[in-house]
N, C-alpha and C positions, 0 to 999 in steps of 0.2 A: 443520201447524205452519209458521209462518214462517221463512224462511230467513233473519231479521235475530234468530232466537237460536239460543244457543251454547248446549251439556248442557255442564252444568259439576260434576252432580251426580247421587246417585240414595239416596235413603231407602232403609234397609235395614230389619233390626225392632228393635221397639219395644225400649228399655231402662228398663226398671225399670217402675216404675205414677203416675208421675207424669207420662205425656208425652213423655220422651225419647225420640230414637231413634238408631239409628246411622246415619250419612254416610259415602259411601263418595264421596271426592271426588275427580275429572278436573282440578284445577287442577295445573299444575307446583310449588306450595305446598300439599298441599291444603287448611292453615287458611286461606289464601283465599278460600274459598267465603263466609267470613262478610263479606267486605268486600266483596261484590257483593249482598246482602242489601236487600229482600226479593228470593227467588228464586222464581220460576216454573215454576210443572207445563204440560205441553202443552196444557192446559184452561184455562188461563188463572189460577189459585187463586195465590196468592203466598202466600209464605213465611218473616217474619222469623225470622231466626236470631239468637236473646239470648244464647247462649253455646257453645262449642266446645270440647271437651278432644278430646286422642287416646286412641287406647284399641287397640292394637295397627297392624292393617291400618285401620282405620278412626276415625271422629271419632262423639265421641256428643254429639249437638245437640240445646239443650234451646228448642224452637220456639211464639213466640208462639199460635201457632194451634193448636198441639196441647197440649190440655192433661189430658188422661189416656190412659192403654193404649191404651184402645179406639179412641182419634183416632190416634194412631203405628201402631198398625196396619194403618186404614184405608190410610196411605201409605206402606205398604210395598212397595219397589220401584218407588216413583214417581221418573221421572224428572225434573228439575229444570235449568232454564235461566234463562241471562241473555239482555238482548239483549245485540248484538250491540257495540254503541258505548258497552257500559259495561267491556269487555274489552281494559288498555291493549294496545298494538299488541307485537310480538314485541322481543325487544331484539336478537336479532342476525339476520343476513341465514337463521341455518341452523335459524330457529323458526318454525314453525307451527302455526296450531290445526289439530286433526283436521278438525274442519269444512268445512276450507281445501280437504282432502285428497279428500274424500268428492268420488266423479265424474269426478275427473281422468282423462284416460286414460292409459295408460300403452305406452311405445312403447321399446324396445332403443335402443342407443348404436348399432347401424346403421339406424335409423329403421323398423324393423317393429313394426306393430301387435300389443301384448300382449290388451290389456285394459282395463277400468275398476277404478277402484278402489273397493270399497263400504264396507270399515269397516278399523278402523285397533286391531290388539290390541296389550297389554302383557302376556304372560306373565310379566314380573318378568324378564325378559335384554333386557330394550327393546322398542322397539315395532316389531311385525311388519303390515305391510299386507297386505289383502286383498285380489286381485285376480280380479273377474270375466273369463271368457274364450268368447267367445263356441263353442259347442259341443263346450267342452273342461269338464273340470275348473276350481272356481277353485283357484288358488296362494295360496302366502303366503310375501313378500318379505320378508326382513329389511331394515327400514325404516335404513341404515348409508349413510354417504358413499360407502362403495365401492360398494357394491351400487345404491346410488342417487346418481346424482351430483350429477343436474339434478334441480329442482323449480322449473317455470317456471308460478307459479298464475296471472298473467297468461295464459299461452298455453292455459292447460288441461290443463297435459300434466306425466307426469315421463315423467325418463326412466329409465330401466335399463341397468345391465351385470351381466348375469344369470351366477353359478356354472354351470359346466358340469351340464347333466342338468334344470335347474332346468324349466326351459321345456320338456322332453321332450314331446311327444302323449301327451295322456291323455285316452283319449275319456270323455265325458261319461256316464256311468252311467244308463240310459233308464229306471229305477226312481228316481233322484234326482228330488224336486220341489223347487222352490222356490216 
């Protein structure tokens, strides 16, 4: 996949027998999704979106291209991308796209090496990062001002000032694969 696109989306299952399906959307609006439109699967298949309602946690998208059950099925749990210069820029200094985040390394407010960061979750209390560590356990950072001060994506790097225990040794589990 190219790294000049953004997952801004991901097909869920089909609704109804017409085609529809549900959207589960990564935008900070998630009716946004339809103003980036057509969107993109890692394969390259685009996908206009003609209309968007909500429908609890999620958006039900009724898609030029799919037009019965059996096609909204097919993409289900397909993920879905823009590029990357169709996504206006952040509007204040303390926003970023997850994307931004994926790789950086992450290093203490006394300059020790933590870790990488690989994916960036929302359990519904905000977003928690994931941090890889090299032959430890990964962590998961509560993605907060406090906890994270700096995010310098020029330099590669955030930084961290970690809750007591947070960073404890935990050795890496020799039956864990990734």
């Amino acid at each position: 996949m190219s790294t000049d696109l953004v997952l801004v989306a991901k097909f869920g299952a089909p609704h109804g027998v017409r085609g529809e399906v549900r959207v589960k959307s990564y935008t900070q609006d998630p009716a946004a999704i339809g103003d980036y439109s057509p969107l993109q699967s890692r394969d390259g298949r685009l996908f206009t979106i003609q209309s968007l309602r909500p429908a609890g946690e999620v958006l039900i998208a009724r898609v030029a291209e799919l037009k019965d059950r059996d096609a909204a099925e097919a993409v289900t749990n397909l993920q879905l991308f823009v590029p990357r210069d169709r996504i206006p820029p952040a509007d204040g200094e303390d926003e970023f796209l997850h994307a931004d985040l994926i790789g950086l390394k992450v290093e203490t407010t006394a300059g020790e090496a933590v870790g990488t960061v690989t994916a960036i979750f929302d359990f519904g209390a905000g977003d928690v990062i994931d941090v890889a560590r090299k032959g430890q356990k990964a962590v998961m950072i509560p993605f907060t001002k406090a906890v994270v001060p700096v995010v310098d994506i020029a330099a590669g790097k955030l930084v961290i000032d970690p809750p007591p225990g947070l960073l404890e040794d935990t050795p890496r589990d020799p039956e864990d694969r990734d």
